[in-house]
N, C-alpha and C positions, 0 to 999 in steps of 0.2 A: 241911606240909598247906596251909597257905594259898596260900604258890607256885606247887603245885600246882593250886590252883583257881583260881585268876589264870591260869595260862596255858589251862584249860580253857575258863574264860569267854573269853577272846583268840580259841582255837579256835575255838568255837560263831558268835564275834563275824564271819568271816569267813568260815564257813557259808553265811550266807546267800545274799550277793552270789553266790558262787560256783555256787551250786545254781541260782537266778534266770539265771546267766547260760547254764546250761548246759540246762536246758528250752525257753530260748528262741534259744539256737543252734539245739537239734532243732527247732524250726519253724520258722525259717528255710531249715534245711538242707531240708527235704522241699517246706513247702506253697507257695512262689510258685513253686515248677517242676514239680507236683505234673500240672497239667494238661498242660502239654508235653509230659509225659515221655508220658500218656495218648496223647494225639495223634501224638508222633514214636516211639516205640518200640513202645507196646502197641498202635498203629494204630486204636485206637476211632473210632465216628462222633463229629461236631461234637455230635449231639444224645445218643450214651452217655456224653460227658464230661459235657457240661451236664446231664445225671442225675447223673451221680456228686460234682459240683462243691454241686448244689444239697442234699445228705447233709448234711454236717457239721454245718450249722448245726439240721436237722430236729430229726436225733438229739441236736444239746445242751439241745435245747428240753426234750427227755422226760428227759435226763438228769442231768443237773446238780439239781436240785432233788433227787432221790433219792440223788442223792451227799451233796449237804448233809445232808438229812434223814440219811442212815444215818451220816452220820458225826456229828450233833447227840444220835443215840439210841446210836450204840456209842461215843462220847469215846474215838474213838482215830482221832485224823486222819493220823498219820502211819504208821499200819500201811495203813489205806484208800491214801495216796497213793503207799507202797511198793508196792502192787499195782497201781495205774492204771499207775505208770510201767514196772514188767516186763512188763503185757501190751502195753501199747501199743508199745514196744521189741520185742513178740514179733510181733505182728501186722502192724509197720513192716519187719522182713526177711521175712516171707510175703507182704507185698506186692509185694518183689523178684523171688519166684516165680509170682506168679500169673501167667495168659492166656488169662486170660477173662475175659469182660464180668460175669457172673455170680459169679464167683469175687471180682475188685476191688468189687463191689457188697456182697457177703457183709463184707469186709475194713474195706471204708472204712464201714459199719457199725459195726464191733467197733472199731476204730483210734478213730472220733470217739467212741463211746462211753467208750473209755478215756483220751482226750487229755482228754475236756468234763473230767475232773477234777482235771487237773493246776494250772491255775491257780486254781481257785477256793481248793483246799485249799491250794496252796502258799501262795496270800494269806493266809488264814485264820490260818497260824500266823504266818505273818509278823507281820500285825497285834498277832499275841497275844505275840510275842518285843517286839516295839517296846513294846507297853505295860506287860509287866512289867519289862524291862530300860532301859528308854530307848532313846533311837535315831529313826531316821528314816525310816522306810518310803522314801521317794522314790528317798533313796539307797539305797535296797535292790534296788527295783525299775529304776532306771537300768538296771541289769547285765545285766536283762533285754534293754531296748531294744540295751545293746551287744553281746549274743552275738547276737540276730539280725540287727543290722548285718555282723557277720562273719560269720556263715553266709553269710548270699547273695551275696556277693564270694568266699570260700574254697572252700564246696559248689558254688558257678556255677561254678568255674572247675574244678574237678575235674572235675566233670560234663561238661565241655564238652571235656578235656586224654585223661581217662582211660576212664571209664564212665559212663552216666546213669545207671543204677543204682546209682551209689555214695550219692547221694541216699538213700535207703534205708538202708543203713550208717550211714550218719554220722545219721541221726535216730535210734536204735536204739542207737549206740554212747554219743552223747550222752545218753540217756535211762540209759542205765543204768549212768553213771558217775555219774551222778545220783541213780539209789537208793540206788546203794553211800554216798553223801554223805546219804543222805538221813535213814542209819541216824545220824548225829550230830544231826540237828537237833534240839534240845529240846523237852522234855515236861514241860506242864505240868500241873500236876492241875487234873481236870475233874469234873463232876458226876456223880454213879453213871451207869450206862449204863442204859439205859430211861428215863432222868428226862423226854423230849420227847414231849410229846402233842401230840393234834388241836388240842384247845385251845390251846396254846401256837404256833401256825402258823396256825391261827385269826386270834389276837389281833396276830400281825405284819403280814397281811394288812388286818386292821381301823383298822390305823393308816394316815390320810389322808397325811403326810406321807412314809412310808414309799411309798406307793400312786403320788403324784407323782412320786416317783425314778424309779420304775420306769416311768413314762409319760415321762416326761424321757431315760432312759437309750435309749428305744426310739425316740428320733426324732433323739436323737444321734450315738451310737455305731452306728447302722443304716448311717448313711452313712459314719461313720466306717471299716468293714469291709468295707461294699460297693466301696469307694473301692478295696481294696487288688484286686478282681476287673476293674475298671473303668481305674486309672489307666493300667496298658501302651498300654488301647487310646485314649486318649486321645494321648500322647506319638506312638502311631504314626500315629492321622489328622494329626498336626502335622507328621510329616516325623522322628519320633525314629528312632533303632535300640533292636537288641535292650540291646547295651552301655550307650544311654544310658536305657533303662528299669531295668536292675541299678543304675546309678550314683544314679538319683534315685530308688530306693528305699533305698538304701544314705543317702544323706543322709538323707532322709524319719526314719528310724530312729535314726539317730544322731544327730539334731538334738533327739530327745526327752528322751537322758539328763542335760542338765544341768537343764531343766527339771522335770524329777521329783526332782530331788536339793530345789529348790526348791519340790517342794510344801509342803513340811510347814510351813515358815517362812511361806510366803503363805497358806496355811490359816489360820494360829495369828493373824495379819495382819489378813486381810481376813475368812475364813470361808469357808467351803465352796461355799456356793451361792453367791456373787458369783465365786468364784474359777471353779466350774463356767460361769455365764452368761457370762464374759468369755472361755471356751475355743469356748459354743456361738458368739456372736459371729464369732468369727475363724473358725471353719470355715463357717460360712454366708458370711462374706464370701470366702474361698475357693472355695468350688464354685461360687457364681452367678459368679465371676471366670473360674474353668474354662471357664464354659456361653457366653461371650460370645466363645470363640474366638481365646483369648488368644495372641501369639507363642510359640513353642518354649521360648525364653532367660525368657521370663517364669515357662514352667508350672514350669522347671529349678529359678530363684530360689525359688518360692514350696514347695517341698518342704519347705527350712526353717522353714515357718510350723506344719510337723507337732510339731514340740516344742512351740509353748506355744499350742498346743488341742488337740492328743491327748496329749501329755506332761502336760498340766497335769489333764485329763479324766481321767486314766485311777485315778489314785492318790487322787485327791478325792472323787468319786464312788462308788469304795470303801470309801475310809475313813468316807463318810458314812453307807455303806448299814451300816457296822458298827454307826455311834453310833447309828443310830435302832433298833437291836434289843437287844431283850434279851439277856441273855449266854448264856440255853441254846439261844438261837435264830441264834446270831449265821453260823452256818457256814450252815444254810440260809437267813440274808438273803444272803447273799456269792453262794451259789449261785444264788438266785433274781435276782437283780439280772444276774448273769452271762449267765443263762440267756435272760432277756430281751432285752440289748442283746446279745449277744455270737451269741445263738438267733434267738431270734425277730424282733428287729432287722435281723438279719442276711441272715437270710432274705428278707423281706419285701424289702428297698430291694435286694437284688441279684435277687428275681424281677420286679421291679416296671421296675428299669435295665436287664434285658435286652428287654421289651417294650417301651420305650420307644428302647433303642439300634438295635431290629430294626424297628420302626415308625417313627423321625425318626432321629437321629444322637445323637451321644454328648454332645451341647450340654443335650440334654432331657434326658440321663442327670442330668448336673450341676444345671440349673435344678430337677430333684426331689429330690436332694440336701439343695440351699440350700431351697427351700420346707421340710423335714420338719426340717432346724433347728431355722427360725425357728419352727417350730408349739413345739420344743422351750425357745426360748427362751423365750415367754409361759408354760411350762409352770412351767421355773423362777424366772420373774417371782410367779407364783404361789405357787410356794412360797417365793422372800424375803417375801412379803409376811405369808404365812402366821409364818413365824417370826421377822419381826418385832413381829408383834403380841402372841405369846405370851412375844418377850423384854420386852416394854412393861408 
C-alpha cells in the first residue's frame, strides 16, 4: 500500500511539468503565426486582422474574472479547466475551417474566451500542489516557457514544409493531450461550493496592497505582451529575416526557463516586490535600448535579457497576487491580476504601439514601452515601501 502511494505521488509529481509544457506548446504552436496565416492564406485585409489580433486581449478582460469567480464559488477548478481545454481544442480545428471574416470573428471570440482560462486555473492549482506538497512553482512553470520554445521552431517549420494549417492541429492536439493529463492532476479539498460572496471580492478589492499589484502588473506586463506583436517588426526595420525573428523568439523563451526554476529561492531571498522591481528595471532598460535604434547583433544578444525580467516577473507576481488574498478568494485574485496585465494591459500598450508605430516609427513604440515601466516601477517602489513599514 505504501509503494503504491509512493509511486502515485512520483506520478502526480511529474504531472505538472508535463501538463505546463503542453498548453504552452499549443500557444506557441498557433498564436505567433496566428496573424500570417490570416494574412497569407485566409487573405483578410491589414485592417480585418488588426480587428481580429486586437480580440483576445478584450475578451480576457470580461473573462477571466468569471472564470475565477465560478471556479472560487463551484471549488472544482479542475473540472472548469477540463472544459476550457476541449473547447478551446474544439474551436482551434474550426478555426482550420473557417472563411470568413465573420466566421474567424465569431471563433477567435469563443477560442479567447476559452484559452483566458487555461493559465489562470492551471496556476491556481499549481500554486495549491506546491503549497500542500512542497516543491517549487518556477520549476514548474519553466516547462511552460520550454514547450513554447519548441513549438515555434517545430509548428514553424511544419507550417512552412507541409501545411499552414497544421498550426491548428498541433494547438488542438496539444490541448487535449492535456486534458486527458489533466484528469491526474490533484484534488484538493476545498470549501463547500457557494461559500464566495460579494463580500468576499469586495474585501480583495479593498485591499490597497493588493490594488497596487494590479496597477503595477498593468504597466508591466502591458509591454511585456505587447512586445511579443511588436518585436518581428522591429528586427525587420533592422534588416532581420523572417528565420531570424523565429530564432530570437526561440531564445527570448527559452532564456526564461532557468530563471523561473530560480524564482522561488530569490523570492524566499530577497522578496517579491524587490525581486519584481529588479525584473521592471531590466525591461525598461530594454525597450528604451530598443527605441535608440540599436544594431541587429545587439537586439539578437539582448533577447536573452527575457529570462530574468519576464522569467523572473512572471512567477513572482503570481505568487504574490496569491499571498495577498485570501484562500476562498484566491482563484479569482489569480484571475483578476491575469485579466489585468495579461487583458487589459495588453490591450491598451499594443493599441496605443500601433498608433504610435503608424504615426512615428517603431522607436516611439519602444520609448512608450520604457516610459509605462518606469511609471510601474515607482508603483512598486510604493508598494516596498508600503510593506516595509508594516513589517516594522
Amino acid at each position: 500500500m505504501e509503494a503504491a502511494f509512493k509511486r502515485e505521488a512520483a506520478v502526480r509529481k511529474q504531472v505538472f511539468p508535463l501538463f505546463y509544457f503542453l498548453i504552452f506548446f499549443a500557444f506557441g504552436a498557433l498564436f505567433p503565426l496566428l496573424s500570417v496565416y490570416l494574412q497569407e492564406e485566409a487573405r483578410l485585409s491589414g485592417a480585418a486582422i488588426g480587428w481580429i489580433m486586437s480580440l483576445p486581449p478584450i475578451v480576457t478582460m470580461a473573462a477571466q474574472p468569471l472564470w475565477g469567480m465560478a471556479t472560487d464559488y463551484t471549488r472544482k477548478p479542475v473540472g472548469l479547466l477540463l472544459a476550457a481545454l476541449v473547447l478551446a481544442a474544439l474551436f482551434g480545428v474550426m478555426y482550420a475551417l473557417a472563411g470568413s471574416y465573420r466566421l474567424f470573428v465569431v471563433l477567435t471570440v469563443l477560442l479567447s474566451a476559452m484559452q483566458s482560462a487555461i493559465v489562470p486555473l492551471s496556476d491556481s492549482l499549481a500554486l495549491r500542489h506546491v503549497h500542500e506538497q512542497g516543491g517549487n512553482y518556477g520549476a514548474i512553470r519553466l516547462w511552460g516557457s520550454l514547450g513554447f520554445a519548441m513549438a515555434v521552431l517545430a509548428v514553424g517549420w511544419l507550417s512552412d514544409h507541409i501545411a499552414f494549417a497544421v498550426i491548428f492541429y498541433a494547438f488542438s492536439l496539444a490541448l487535449l493531450t492535456a486534458a486527458a493529463l489533466a484528469t491526474r492532476l490533484p484534488r484538493y479539498p476545498m470549501g463547500a461550493p457557494g461559500a464566495l460572496t460579494r463580500q468576499d471580492v469586495r474585501g480583495l478589492l479593498a485591499s490597497r496592497p493588493f490594488r497596487l499589484l494590479l496597477v503595477a502588473t498593468f504597466l508591466l506586463f502591458g509591454p511585456i505582451l505587447a512586445n511579443n506583436s511588436y518585436f518581428g517588426l522591429l528586427i525587420h526595420e533592422l534588416g532581420g529575416t523572417l528565420t531570424g525573428i523565429g530564432l530570437a523568439f526561440l531564445f527570448a523563451a527559452g532564456s526564461e526557463a532557468p530563471f523561473m526554476k530560480a524564482a522561488d529561492w530569490l523570492i524566499g531571498r530577497f522578496g517579491a516586490v524587490p525581486i519584481l522591481l529588479s525584473a521592471a528595471l531590466i525591461s525598461a532598460a530594454r525597450w528604451l535600448a530598443y527605441a535608440a535604434d540599436p544594431p541587429l547583433w545587439f537586439v539578437y544578444m539582448t533577447t536573452v535579457v527575457q529570462g530574468c525580467s519576464v522569467g523572473l516577473a512572471i512567477p513572482t507576481a503570481l505568487q504574490y497576487a496569491r499571498r495577498l488574498a485570501p484562500e476562498r478568494v484566491q482563484a479569482t485574485a489569480v484571475a483578476l491580476y491575469s485579466a489585468v496585465g495579461n487583458g487589459l494591459g495588453a490591450w491598451f500598450c499594443t493599441l496605443v504601439g500601433g498608433y504610435l508605430f503608424e504615426r512615428w516609427h517603431i522607436g516611439a513604440v519602444y520609448s512608450f514601452f520604457g516610459a509605462c515601466t518606469l511609471v510601474g516601477v515607482l508603483v512598486l517602489l510604493r508598494l516596498a515601501k508600503r510593506e516595509q513599514s508594516i513589517g516594522r
